[in-house]
N, C-alpha and C positions, 0 to 999 in steps of 0.2 A: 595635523598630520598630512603630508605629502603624501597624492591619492598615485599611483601605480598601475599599469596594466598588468594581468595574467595573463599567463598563455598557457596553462597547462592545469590540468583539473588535479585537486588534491581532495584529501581527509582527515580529519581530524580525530586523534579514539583520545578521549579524559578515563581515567582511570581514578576512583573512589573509594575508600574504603566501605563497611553496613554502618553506618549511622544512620545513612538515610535510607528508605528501600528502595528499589527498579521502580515501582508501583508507583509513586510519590515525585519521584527524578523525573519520572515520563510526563506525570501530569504539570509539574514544574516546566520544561522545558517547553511543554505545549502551550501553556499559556506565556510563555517567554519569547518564542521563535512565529517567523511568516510559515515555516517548514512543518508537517506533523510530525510527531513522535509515536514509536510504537516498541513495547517491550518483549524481549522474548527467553528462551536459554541460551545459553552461550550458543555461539554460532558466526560463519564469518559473515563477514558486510559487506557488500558486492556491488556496485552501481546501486546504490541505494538512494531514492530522492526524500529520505526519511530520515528522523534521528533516529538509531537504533540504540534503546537501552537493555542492556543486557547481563548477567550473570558476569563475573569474572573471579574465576575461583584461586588466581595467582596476586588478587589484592587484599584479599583480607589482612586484616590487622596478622597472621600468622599464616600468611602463606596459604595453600592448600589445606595448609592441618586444622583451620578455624571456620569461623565466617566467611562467606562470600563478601567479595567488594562487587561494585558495579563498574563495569565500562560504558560510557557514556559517545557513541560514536558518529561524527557529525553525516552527516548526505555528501553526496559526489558535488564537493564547490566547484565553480568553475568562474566568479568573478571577485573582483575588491568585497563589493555590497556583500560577499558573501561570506568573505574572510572577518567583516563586521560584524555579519549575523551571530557567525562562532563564536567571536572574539568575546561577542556582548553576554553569550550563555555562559562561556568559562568563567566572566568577570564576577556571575551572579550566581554561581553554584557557593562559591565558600559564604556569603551571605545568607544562603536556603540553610547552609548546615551542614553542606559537603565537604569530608574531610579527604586529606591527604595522610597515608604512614610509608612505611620507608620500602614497600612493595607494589607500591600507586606509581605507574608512571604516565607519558602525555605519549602518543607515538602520533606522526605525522607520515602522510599515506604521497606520495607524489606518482603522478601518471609522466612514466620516463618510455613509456612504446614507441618516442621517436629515435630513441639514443640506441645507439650503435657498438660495437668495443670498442672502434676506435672515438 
């Protein structure tokens, strides 16, 4: 892989269905990542230099109407080495047990405060 520079900090939010719980994700992650993990309720993510695992009541296997899923949301990256770090958590979630249904999605956070309208 062709190594790249960044210029501009981003985020990563994983979205999961309840197979596995916040509880178990956290401690997974923590012993997976250089970064800590810390779990909480839903809530937003904000310059965080943490993984945030958290509640997500829009992934359960049924939507709102069921079980919670979990979001799974990376730290404020701001290098390659860092898009690695993610890249290597995401690779090793569906191996832990972390599933995907069809209200899981991936959202990608990008820091645009230098861009302008025009």
């Amino acid at each position: 892989m062709k190594k790249f520079a960044i210029t501009r900090k981003f985020g990563i939010e994983i979205e999961v269905g309840y197979e596995i719980s916040k509880f178990k994700i956290k401690d997974f992650v923590k012993e997976n990542s250089i970064k800590k993990a810390n779990f909480d309720l839903y809530r937003p993510s904000c310059n965080n230099d943490f993984w945030h695992i958290k509640d997500d009541a829009t992934c359960g296997i049924n939507g709102r109407k069921g079980y919670f899923g979990v979001e799974i949301a990376s730290y404020v990256a701001k290098t390659y080495d860092d898009l690695l770090e993610i890249s290597n958590i995401a690779d090793k979630l569906s191996s832990f047990g972390c599933k995907v249904n069809d209200n899981c999605g991936l959202h990608i956070h990008a820091d645009c405060s230098d861009l302008t309208k025009d």
